[in-house]
Every structure is written in structure tokens, then in C-alpha cells.
PAKEFI-840718 format. One line per 2 residues: their letters; for each residue x, y, z of N, C-alpha, C. Coordinates in Angstrom, 3 decimals, padded with zeros to 6 digits. Layout:
<atoms>
A> X:Y:Z:X:Y:Z:X:Y:Z | ...
</atoms>
This chain:
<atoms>
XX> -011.732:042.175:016.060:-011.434:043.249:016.987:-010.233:042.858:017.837 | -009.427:043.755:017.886:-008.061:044.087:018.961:-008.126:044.268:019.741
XX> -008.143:043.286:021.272:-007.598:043.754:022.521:-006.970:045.024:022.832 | -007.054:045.698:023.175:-006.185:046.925:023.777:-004.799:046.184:024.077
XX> -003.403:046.700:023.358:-002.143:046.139:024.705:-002.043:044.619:023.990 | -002.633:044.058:023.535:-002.263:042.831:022.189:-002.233:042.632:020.994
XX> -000.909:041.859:020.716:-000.788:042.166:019.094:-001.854:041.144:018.443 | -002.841:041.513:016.935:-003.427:040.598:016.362:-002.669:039.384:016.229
XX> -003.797:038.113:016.542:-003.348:036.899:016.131:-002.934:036.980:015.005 | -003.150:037.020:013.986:-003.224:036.842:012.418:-003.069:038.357:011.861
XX> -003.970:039.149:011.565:-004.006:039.912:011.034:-003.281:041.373:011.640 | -001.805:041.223:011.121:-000.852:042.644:010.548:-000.080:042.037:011.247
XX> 000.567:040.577:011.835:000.983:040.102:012.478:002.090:038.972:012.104 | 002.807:039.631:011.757:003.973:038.319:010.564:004.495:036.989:011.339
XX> 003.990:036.131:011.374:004.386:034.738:012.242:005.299:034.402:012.098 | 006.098:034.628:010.548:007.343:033.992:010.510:008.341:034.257:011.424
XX> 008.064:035.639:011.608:008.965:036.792:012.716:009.144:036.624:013.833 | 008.000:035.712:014.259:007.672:035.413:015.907:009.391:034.285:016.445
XX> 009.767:034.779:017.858:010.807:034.326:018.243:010.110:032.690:018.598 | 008.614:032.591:018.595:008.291:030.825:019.092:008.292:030.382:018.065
XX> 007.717:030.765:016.740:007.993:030.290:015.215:009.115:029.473:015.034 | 009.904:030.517:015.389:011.557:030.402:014.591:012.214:028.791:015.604
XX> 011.784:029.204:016.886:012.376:028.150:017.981:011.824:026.674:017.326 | 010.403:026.523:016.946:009.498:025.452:016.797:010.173:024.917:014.904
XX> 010.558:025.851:014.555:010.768:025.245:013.183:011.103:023.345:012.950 | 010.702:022.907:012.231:011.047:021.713:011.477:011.777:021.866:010.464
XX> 012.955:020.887:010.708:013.770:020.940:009.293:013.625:019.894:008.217 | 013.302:019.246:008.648:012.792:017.763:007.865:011.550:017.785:008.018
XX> 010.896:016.458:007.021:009.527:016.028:007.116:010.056:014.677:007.259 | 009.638:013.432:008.255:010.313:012.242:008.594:008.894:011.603:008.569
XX> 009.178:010.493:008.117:008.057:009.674:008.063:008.793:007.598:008.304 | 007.935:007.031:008.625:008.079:005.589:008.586:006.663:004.581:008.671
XX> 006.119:004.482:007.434:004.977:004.196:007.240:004.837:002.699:006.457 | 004.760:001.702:007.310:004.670:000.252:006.796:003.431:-000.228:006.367
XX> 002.997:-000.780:004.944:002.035:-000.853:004.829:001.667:-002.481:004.004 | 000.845:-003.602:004.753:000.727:-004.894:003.885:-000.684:-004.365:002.890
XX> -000.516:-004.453:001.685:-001.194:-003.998:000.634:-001.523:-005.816:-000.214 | -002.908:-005.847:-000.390:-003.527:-006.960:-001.023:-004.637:-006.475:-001.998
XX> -004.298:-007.232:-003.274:-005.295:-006.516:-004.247:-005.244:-008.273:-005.097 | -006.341:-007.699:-006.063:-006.569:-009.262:-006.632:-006.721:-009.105:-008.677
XX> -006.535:-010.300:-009.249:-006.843:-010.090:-010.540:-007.769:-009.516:-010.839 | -008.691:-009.108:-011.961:-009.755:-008.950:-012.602:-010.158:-009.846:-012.301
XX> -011.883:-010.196:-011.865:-012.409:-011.258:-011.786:-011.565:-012.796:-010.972 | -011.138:-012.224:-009.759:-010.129:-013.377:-009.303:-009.587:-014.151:-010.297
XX> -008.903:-014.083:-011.349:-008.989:-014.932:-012.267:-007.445:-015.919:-011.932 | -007.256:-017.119:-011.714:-006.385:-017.626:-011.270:-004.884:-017.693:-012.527
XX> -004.459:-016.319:-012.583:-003.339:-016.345:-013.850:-002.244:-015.937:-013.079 | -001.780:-015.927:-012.124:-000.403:-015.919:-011.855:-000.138:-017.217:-011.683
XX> 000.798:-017.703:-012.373:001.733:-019.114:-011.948:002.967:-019.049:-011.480 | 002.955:-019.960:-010.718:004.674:-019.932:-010.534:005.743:-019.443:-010.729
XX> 005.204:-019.544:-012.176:006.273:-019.154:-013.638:006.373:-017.607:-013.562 | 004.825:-017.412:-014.055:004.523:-015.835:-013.676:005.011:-015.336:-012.425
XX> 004.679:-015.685:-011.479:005.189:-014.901:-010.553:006.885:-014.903:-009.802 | 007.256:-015.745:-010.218:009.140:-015.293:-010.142:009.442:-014.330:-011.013
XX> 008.726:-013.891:-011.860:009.204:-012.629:-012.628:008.361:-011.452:-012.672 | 007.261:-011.621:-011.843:006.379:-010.734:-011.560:006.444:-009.962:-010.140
XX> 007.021:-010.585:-009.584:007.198:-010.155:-007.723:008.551:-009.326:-008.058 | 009.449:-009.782:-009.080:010.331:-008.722:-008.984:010.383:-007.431:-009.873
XX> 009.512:-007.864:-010.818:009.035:-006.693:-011.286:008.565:-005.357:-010.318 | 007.437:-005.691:-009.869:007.013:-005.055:-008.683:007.617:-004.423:-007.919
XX> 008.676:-004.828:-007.325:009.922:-004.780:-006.559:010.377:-003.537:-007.211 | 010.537:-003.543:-008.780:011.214:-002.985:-009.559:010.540:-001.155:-009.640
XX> 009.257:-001.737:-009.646:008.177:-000.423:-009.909:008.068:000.599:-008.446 | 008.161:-000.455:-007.336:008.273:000.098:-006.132:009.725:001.205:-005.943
XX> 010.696:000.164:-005.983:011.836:001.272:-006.096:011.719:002.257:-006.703 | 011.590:002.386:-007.596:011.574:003.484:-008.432:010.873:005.173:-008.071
XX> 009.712:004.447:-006.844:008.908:005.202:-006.587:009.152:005.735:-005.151 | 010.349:005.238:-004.498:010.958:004.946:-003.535:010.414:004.400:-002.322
XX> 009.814:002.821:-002.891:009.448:002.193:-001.606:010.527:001.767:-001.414 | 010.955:001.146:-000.321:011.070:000.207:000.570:010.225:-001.357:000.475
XX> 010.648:-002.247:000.084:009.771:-003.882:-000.034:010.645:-004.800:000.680 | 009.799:-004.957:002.112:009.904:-005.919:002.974:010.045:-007.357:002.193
XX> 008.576:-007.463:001.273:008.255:-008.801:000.861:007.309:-009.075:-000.012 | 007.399:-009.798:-001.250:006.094:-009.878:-001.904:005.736:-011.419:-001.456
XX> 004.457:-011.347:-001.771:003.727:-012.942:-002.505:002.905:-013.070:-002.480 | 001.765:-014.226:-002.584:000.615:-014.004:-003.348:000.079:-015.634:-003.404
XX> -000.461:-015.283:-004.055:-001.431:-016.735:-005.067:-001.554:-016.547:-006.541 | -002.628:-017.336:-007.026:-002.549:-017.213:-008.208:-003.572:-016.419:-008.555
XX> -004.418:-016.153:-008.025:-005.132:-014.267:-007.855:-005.319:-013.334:-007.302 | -004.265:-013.145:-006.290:-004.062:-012.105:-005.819:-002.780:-011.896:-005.060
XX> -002.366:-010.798:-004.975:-000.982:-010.749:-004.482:-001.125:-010.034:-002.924 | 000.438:-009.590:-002.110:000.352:-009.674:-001.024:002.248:-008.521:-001.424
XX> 001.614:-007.441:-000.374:003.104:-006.576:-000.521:003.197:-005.970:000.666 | 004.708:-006.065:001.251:004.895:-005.557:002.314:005.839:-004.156:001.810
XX> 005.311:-002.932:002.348:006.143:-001.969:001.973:006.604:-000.950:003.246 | 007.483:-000.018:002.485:007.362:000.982:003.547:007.247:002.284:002.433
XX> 006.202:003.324:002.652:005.667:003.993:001.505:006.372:005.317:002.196 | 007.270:006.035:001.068:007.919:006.774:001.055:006.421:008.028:001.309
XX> 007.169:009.036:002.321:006.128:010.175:002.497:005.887:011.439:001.257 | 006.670:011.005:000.289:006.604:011.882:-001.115:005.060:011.443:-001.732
XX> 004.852:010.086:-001.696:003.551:010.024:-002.347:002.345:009.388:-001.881 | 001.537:009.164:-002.200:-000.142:008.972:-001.380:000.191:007.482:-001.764
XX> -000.245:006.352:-001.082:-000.483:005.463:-000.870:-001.323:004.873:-002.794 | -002.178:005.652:-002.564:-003.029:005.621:-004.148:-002.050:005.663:-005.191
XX> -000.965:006.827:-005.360:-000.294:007.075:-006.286:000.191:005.395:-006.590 | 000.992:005.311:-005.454:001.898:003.891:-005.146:000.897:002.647:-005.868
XX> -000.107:002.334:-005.034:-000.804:001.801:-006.009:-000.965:001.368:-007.557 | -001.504:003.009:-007.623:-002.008:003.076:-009.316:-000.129:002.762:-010.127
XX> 000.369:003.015:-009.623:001.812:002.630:-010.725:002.043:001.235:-010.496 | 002.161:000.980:-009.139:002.098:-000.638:-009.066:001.111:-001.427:-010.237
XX> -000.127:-001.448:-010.016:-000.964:-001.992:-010.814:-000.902:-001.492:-012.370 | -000.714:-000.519:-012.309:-000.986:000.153:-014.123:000.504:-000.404:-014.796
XX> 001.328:-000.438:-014.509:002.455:-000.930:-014.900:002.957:-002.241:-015.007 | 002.200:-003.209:-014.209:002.655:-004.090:-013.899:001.564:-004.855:-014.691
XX> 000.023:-004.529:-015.128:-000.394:-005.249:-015.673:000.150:-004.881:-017.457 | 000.290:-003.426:-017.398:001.044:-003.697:-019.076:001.847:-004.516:-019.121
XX> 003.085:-004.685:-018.246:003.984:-005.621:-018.240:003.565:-007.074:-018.727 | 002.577:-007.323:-017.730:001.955:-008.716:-018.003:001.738:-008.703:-019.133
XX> 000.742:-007.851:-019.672:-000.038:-008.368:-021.040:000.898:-008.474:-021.842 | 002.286:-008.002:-021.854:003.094:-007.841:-023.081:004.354:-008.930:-022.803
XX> 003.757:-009.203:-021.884:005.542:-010.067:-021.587:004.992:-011.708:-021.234 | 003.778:-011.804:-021.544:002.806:-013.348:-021.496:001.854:-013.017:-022.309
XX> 002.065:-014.186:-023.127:000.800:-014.128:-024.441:-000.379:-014.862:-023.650 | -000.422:-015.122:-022.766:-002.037:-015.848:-021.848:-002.336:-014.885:-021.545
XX> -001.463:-014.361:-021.124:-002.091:-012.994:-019.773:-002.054:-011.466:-020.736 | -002.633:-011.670:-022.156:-002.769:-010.453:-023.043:-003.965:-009.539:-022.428
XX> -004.961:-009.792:-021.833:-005.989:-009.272:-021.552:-005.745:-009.067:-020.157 | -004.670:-009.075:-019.356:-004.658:-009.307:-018.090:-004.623:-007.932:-017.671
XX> -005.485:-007.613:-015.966:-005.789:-006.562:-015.438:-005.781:-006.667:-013.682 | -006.008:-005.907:-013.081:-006.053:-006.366:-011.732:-007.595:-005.260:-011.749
XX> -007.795:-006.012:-010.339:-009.479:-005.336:-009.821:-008.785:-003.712:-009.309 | -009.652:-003.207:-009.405:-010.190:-001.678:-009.043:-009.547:-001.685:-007.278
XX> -009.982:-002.014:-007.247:-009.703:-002.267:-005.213:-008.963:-002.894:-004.572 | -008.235:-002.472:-003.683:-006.967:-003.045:-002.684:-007.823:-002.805:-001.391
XX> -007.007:-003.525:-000.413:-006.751:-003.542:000.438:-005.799:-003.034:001.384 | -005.550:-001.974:002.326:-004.272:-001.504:002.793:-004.476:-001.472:004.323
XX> -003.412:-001.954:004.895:-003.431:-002.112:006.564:-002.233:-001.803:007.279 | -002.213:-001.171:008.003:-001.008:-000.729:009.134:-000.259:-001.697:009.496
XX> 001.039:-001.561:009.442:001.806:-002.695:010.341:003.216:-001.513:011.205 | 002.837:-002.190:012.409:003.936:-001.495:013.593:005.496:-001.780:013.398
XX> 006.017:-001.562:013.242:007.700:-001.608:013.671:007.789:-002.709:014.279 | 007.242:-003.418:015.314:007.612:-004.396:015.739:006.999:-005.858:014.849
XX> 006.256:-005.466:014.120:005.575:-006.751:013.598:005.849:-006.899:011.962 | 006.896:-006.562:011.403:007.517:-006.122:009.955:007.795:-007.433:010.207
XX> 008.563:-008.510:010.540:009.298:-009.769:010.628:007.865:-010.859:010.391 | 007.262:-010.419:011.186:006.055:-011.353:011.277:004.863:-011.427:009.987
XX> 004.881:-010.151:009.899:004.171:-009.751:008.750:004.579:-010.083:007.356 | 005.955:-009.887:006.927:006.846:-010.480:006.049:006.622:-012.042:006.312
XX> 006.910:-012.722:006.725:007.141:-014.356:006.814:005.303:-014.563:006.149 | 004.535:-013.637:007.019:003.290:-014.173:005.962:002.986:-013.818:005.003
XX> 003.224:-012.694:004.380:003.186:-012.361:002.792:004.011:-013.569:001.898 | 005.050:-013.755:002.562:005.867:-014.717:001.885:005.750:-016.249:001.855
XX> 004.637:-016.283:002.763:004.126:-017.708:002.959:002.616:-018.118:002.571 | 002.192:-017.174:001.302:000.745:-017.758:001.285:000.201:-019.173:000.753
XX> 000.976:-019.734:000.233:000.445:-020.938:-000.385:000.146:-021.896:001.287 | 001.064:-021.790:002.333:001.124:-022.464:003.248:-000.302:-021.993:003.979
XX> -000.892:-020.594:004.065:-001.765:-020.089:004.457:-002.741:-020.704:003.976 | -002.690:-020.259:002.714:-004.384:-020.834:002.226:-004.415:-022.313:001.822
XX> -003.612:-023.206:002.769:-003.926:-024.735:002.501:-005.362:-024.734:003.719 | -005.447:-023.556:004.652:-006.339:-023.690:006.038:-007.667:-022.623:005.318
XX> -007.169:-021.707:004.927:-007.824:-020.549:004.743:-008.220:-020.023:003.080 | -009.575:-019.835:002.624:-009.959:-018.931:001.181:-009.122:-017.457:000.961
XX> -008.900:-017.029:000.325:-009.228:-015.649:000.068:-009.691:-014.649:000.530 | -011.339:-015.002:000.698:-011.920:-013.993:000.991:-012.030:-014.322:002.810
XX> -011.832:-015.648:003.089:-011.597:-015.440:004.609:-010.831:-014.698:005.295 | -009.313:-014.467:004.676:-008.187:-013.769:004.297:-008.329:-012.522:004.840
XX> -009.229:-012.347:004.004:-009.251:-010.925:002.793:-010.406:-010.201:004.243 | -011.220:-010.437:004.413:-012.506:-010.079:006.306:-011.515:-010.404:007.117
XX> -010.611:-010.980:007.853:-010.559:-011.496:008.816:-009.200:-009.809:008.597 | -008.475:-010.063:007.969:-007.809:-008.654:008.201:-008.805:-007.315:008.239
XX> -009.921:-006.864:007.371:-010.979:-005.955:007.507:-011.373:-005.796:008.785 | -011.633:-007.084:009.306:-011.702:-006.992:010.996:-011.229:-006.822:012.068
XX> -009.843:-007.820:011.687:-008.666:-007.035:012.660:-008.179:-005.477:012.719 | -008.823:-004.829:011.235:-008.283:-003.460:011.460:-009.443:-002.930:011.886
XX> -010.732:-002.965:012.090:-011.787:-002.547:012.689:-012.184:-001.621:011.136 | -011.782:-002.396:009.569:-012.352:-001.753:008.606:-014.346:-001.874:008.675
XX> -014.793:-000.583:008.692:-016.052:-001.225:008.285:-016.219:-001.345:006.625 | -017.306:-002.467:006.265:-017.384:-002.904:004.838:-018.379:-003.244:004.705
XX> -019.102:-003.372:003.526:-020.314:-003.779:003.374:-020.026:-004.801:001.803 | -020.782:-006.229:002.662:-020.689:-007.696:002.334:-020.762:-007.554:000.599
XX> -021.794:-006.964:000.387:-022.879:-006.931:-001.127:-021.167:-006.391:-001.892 | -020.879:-005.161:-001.746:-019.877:-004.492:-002.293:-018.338:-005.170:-002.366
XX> -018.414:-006.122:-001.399:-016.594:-006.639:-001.018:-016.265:-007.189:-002.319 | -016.847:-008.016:-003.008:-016.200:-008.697:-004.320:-016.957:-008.546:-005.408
X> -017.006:-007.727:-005.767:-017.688:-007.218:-007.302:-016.980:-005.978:-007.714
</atoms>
């Protein structure tokens, strides 16, 4: 029902037309979305080496561009990796993901005869990082071997869940 003396909100009421519409318009969609992303082999299985991974971090690198990240920084261990990005607002975080991983383990299997069966787990990890803490955040993606001379994995792996106030349930975290 119509007020007497007011035009319908919505209905017979063309918004585009409206002089506050037109004032409020957006011309862009702007985004700046930094994200440290951690995911792990199939079965933690300790198959990235050294070897592997100087040609695997830039791979990655490779798959990211494409998709138009932005990569602060990779690195990792030898089961699980560590990516600093900035995720373009064209695609979902998931998308980014699933090409990262789906691509990168064909790569593997075909470009290392060890790593023929090679896969990564189902599940990542993804956490916010501020504008001011990209420097800081980078130096530790890029420094994990130095990390986990103090620290596991999965200490790692909770102690960020916590700092982001992720809730999780224990039974489910590594299977």
C-alpha cells in the first residue's frame, strides 16, 4: 500500500532514474585482499624436496598469475606449502585454490616419476593479512624450515586457527 503524496519504494518506481542513484553510482569494483593460504600433501606425505620445490614454487607462481594473483611469497616444507597472495576480486578464493592445487599436482605427477601418484589434501587453510603486515608475513612463508626447527606442523597449522579466532573441531583437523 501507497502513502498518499509518496512515490512507491519499489514498485512503478524506476531507481535507475532517481537523481540519488545516479549521484551514488560506482564506477569501479576495487578490491585489495591479502591472503596466507596453507594446504598440505595427501596424507602429509613428505615429497617435496628441495629439488622439487625450486621448480614447484615457481610453478605456482606461474598458475597464480595467470589467474591474476599477485604472490608476495611462496614456501613450505616437505608437506605442505605456504602462499602469500593478493587474490584478484574476479575470483572466489576456492576457484584460486582448486587451479592452484589441480594443476600443480598434474604438473607434479608428470614432471617427477616419484611423485606419479602425487596429490594434495582436500583442505586449506586461509587467513587475512593487513596491509601493514605483508613484509612480515612474507619473511615467514619464506622462512619455514627456520620455523619448524621450534615448531610441528600441526602446531603451525592451530596456533594460526587461533589467532584467527577459526573455530575447528580436533577429530576433523587432519584426516
Amino acid at each position: 500500500m501507497d502513502s498518499p503524496g509518496r512515490k512507491p519504494w519499489v514498485s512503478g518506481w524506476k531507481i535507475n532514474q532517481s537523481p540519488v542513484r545516479a549521484a551514488l553510482k560506482m564506477a569501479q569494483s576495487l578490491s585489495r585482499i591479502i591472503f596466507h593460504i596453507v594446504f598440505c600433501t595427501k596424507e602429509r606425505e613428505k615429497l617435496i624436496t628441495d629439488v622439487i620445490a625450486e621448480r614447484l614454487y615457481p610453478y605456482i607462481n606461474s598458475i597464480c598469475a595467470t589467474m591474476g594473483c599477485h604472490i608476495y611469497g611462496i614456501g613450505g616444507m616437505e608437506e605442505h606449502v605456504h602462499i602469500l597472495l593478493e587474490q584478484p576480486r574476479t575470483a572466489s578464493i576456492a576457484e584460486t585454490l582448486n587451479a592452484i592445487k589441480s594443476n600443480s599436482s598434474r604438473w607434479m605427477c608428470t614432471s617427477f616419476p616419484e611423485c606419479r601418484h602425487f596429490s594434495w589434501q582436500s583442505g586449506y587453510g586461509v587467513f587475512s593479512v593487513s596491509q601493514d603486515s605483508i613484509e612480515t608475513a612474507r619473511q615467514y612463508v619464506e622462512n619455514q624450515k627456520r620455523h619448524h626447527e621450534k615448531q610441528t606442523f600441526e602446531e603451525e597449522f592451530v596456533s594460526f586457527l587461533n589467532r584467527a579466532k577459526i573455530p575447528y573441531d580436533n577429530r576433523y583437523l587432519w584426516t
